[in-house]
C-alpha positions as CSV (number, residue, x, y, z in Angstrom):
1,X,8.5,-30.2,-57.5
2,X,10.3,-30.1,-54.0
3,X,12.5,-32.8,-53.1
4,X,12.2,-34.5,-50.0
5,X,15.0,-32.6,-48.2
6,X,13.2,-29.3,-50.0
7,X,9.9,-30.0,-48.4
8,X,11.8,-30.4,-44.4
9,X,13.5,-27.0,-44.7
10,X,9.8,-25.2,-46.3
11,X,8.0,-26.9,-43.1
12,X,10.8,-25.5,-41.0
13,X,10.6,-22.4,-42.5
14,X,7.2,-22.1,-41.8
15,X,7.4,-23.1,-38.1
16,X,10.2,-20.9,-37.5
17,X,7.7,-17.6,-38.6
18,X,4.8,-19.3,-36.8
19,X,7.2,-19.4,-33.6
20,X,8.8,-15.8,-34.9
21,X,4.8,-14.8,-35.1
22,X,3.8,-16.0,-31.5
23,X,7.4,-13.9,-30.1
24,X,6.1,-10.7,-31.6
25,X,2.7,-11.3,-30.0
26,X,4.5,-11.9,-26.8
27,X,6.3,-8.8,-26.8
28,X,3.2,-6.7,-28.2
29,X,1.9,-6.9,-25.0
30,X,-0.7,-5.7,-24.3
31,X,-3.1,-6.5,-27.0
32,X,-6.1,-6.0,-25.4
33,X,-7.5,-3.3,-22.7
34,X,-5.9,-4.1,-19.0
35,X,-8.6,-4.2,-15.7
36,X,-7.4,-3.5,-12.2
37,X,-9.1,-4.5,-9.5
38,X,-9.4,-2.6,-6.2
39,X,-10.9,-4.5,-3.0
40,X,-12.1,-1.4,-1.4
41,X,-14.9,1.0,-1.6
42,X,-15.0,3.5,-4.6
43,X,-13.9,6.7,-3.4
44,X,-11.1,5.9,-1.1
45,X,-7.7,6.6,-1.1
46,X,-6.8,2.9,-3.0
47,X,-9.6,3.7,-5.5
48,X,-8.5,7.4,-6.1
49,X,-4.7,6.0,-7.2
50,X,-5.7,3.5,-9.3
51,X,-8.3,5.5,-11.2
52,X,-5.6,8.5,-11.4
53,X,-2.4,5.6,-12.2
54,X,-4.5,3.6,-14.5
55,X,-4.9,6.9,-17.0
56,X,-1.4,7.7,-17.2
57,X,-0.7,3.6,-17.7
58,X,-3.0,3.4,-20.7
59,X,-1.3,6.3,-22.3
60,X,1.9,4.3,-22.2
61,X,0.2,1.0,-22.7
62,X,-1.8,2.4,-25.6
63,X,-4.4,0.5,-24.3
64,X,-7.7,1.6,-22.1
65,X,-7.0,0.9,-18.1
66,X,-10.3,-0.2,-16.6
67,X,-10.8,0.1,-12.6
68,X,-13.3,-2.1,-10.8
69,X,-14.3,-2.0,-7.3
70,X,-14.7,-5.8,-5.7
71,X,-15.5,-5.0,-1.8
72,X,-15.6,-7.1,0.9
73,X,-14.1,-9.5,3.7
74,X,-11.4,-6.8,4.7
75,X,-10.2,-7.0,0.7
76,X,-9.7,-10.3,0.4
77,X,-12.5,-10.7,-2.0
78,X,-10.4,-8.5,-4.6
79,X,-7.5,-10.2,-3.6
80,X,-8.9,-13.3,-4.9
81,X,-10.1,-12.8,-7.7
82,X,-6.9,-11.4,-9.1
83,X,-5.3,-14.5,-7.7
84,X,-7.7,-16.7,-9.7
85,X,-7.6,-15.0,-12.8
86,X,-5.1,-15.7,-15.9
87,X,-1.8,-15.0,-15.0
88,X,-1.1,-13.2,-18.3
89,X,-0.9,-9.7,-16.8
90,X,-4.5,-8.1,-17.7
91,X,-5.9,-8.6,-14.6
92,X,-4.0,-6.4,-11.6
93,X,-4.6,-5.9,-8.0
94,X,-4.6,-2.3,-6.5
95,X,-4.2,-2.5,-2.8
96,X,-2.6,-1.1,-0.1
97,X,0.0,-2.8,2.6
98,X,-3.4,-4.2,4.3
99,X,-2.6,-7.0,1.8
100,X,0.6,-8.1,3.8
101,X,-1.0,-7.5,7.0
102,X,-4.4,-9.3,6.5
103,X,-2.6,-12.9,6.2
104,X,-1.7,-12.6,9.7
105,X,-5.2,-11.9,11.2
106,X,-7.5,-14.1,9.0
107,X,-7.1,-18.1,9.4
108,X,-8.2,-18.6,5.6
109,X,-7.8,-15.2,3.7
110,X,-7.6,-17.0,0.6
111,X,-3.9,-15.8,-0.6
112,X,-0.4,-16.4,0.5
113,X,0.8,-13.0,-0.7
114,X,4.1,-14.1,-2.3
115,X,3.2,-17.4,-3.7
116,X,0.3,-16.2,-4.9
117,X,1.0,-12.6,-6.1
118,X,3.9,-10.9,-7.4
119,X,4.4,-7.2,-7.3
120,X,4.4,-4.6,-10.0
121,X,5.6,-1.6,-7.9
122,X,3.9,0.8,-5.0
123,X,1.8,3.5,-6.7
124,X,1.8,6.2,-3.9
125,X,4.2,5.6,-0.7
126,X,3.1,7.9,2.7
127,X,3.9,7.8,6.5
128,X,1.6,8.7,9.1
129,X,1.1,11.9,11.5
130,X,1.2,10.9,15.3
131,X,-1.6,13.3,16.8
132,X,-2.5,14.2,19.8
133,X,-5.6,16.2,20.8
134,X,-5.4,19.5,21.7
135,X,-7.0,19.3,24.8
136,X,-3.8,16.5,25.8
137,X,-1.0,18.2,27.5
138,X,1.7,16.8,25.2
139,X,4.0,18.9,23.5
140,X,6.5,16.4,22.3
141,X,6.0,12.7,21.4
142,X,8.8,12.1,24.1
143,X,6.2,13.4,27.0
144,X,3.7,11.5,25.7
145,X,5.6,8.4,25.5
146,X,7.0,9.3,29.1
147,X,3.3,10.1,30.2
148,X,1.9,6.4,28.6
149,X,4.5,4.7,30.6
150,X,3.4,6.1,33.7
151,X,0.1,5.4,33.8
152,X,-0.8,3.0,30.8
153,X,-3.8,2.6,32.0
154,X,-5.2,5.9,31.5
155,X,-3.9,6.2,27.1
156,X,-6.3,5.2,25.2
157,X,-5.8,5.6,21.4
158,X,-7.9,5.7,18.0
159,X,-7.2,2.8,15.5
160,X,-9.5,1.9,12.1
161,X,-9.6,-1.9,12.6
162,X,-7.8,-4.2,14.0
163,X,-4.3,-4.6,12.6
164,X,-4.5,-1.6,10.3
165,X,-1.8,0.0,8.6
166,X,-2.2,3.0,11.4
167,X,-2.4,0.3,14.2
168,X,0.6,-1.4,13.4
169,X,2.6,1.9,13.0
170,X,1.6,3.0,16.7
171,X,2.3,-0.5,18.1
172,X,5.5,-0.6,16.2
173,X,6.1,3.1,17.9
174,X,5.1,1.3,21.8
175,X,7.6,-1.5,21.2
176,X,10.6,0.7,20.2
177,X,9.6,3.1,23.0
178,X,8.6,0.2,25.5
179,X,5.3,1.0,26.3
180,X,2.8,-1.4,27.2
181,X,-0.6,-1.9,28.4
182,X,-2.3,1.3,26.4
183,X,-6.1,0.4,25.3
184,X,-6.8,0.7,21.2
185,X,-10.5,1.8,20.5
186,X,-11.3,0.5,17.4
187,X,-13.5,2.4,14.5
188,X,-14.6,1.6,11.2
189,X,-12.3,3.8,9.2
190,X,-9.9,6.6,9.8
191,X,-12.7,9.2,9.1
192,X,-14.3,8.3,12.7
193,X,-11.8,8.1,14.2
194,X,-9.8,11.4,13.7
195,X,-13.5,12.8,14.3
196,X,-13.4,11.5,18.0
197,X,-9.4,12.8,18.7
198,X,-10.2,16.5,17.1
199,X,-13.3,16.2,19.8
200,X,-10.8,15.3,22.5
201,X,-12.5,12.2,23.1
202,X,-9.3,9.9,22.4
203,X,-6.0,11.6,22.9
204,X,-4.0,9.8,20.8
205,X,-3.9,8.8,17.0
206,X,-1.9,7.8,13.9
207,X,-3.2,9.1,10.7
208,X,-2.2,10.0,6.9
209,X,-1.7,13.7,6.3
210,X,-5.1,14.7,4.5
211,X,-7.3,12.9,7.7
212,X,-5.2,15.0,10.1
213,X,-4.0,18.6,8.4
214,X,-7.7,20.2,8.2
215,X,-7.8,19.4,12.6
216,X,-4.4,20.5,12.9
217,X,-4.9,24.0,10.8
218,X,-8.1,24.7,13.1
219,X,-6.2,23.5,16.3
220,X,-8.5,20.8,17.1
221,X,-5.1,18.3,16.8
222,X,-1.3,18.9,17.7
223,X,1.0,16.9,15.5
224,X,4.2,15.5,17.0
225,X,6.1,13.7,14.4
226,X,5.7,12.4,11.1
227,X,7.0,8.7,10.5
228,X,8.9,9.4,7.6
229,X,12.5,9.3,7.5
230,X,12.9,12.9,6.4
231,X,10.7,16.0,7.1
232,X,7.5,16.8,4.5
233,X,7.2,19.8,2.5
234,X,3.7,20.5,2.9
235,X,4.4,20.3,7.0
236,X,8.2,21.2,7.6
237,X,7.7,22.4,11.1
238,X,6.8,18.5,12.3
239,X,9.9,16.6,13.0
240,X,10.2,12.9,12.3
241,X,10.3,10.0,15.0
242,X,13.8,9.6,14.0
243,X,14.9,13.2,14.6
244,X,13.7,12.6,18.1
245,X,16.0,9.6,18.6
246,X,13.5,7.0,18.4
247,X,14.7,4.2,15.5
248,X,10.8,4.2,13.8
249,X,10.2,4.8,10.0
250,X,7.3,3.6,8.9
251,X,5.0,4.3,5.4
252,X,2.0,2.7,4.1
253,X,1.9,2.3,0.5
254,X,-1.1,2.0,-2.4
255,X,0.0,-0.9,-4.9
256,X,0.0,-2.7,-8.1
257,X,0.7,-6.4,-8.2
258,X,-0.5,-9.2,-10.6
259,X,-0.9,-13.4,-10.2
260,X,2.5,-15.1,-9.3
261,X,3.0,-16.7,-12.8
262,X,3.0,-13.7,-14.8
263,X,5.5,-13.7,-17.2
264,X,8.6,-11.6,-16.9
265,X,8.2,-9.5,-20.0
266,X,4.9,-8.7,-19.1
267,X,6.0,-7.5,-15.6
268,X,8.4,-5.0,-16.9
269,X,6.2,-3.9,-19.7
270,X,3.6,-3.0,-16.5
271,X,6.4,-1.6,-14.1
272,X,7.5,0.5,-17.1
273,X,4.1,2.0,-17.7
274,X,4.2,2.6,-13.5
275,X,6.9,4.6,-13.9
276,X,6.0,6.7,-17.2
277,X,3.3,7.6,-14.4
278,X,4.9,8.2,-11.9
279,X,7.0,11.3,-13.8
280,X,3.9,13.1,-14.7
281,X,4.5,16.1,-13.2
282,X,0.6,16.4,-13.0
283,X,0.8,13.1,-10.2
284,X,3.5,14.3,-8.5
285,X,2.1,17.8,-7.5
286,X,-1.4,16.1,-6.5
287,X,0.6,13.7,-4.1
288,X,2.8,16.0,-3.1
289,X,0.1,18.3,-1.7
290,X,-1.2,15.5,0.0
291,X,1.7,14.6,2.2
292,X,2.8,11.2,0.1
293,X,5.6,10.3,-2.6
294,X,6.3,8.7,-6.2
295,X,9.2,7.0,-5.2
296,X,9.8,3.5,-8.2
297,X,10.6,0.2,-7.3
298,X,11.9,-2.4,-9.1
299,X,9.3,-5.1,-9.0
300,X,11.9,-7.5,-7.3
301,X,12.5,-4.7,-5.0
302,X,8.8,-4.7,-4.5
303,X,8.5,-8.6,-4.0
304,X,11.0,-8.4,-1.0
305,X,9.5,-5.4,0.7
306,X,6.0,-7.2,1.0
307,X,7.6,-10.6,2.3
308,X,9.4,-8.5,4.9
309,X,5.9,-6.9,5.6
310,X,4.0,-9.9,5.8
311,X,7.2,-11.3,8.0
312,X,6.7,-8.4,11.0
313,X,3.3,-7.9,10.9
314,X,2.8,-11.8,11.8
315,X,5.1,-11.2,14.6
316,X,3.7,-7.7,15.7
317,X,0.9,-9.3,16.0
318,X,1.5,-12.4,17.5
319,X,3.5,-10.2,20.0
320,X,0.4,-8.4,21.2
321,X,-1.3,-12.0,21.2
322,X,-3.8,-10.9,18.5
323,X,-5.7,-14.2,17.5
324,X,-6.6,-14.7,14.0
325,X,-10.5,-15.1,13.1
């Protein structure tokens, strides 16, 4: 028979493997499959990464990755339901820098991005192409710029929506360049728009590298710089913004992030599994060809880049006395 001291150090004993138990649980994550969320169309470039990232994930995860499309209100919808879901890392959020962009041009989108969210790591960064049509005179981006300076009036340039990623590289562009007063024309995605500047309707665009390298291969579009810091392979001949003494870099990125109080370990075990993806040589040729990069970031890393995001584009925007609806 235990004694009374006996009996206290079994029931310790026991709690201590019930606790040990719950621990190994903890780190077995995850237990269960893992659903990401993207609040855009199926199809499109945000869809495409996640479907191709989840894969490569579950095969580190050892656990099935399930995409699923919630559309609507400018991805908000999406955004919010990952926000209002169990903050135990199942439930992610593939989107693209929209996310820190939409805050500032919707009164009530429904997030605060870093109070809300924190960040798992960009899936797929890429910069944009600024095109001209071919029937524009422009050979360099410095006679355009000279060109919109003179006579604003008469630039008009392609943008798909309001506050888009493309529309805030271009206005970013016009601020470090000073110019002013050029009219936007605003489509409903980047398809119609690069449409209408390979027409020579609208002169001027900014666009990722698989809208604009079928124009520019048939002549349709002349590409003057690329807004990456360094030169692409798959276009070498198109010099960067910087190269040209003009102080613009500027990249979109696709994305993973998850519910604010998401614990640690279960952040790293999903920033791992990003990068085991991210080295699949498979992934890396695919993007590659299609003018982006696999470039890791430490989830902090991550969390900083988005509040500086969210930071400019509120001010960007404000600048060009954009209300919010």
């Amino acid at each position: 028979m235990l004694s009374k001291k006996h009996k206290v150090s079994a029931v310790a004993l026991v709690l201590g493997f019930a606790a040990l138990g719950h621990a190994n649980a903890a780190d077995q994550f995850p237990t269960k499959p893992i659903r990401i969320i993207v609040p855009f169309l199926a199809g499109g470039s945000t869809d495409a990464a996640a479907r191709l990232f989840a894969r490569k994930m579950g095969e580190y995860l050892d656990q099935s990755v399930i995409v699923e499309n919630r559309v609507g209100a400018d991805g908000t919808i999406g955004a919010r339901a990952v926000k209002n879901s169990s903050a135990d890392g199942y439930t992610l959020l593939a989107t693209s820098n929209a996310f820190s962009i939409v805050p500032a041009l919707k009164t009530n989108p429904g997030y605060v991005p870093m109070d809300d969210f924190r960040g798992i790591g960009p899936m797929v960064t890429a910069p944009f192409f600024i095109d001209v049509a071919a029937n524009q005179p422009y050979k360099t981006i410095h006679e355009f710029i000279e060109a919109a300076k003179a006579d604003p009036e008469k630039i008009l340039y392609a943008i798909p929506g309001i506050g888009s990623p493309n529309h805030i590289a271009i206005e970013t562009l016009f601020q470090k360049t000073g110019v002013q007063n050029v009219t936007s024309v605003s489509y409903s995605g980047t398809a119609a728009a690069i449409i209408d500047v390979a027409a020579g309707r609208i002169p001027f665009y900014a666009s990722d590298y698989v809208s604009t390298a079928p124009h520019a291969k048939t002549g349709k579009i002349r590409i003057l710089a690329v807004t990456s810091e360094k030169r692409l392979p798959v276009l070498p001949d198109v010099p960067t913004l910087l190269e040209q003494n003009i102080d613009v870099a500027y990249t979109y990125w696709l994305g993973l992030l998850v519910p604010a109080k998401t614990p640690d370990h279960h952040v790293q075990r999903l920033s791992d599994a990003l990068q085991f993806a991210m080295s699949s040589k498979e992934l890396q040729e695919h993007y590659r060809n299609e003018g982006a990069e696999l470039a890791f970031i430490k989830p902090a890393d991550f969390d900083r880049l988005i509040t500086k995001e969210v930071s400019d584009a509120a001010k960007l925007l404000s600048d060009l006395k954009i209300e919010k609806r």
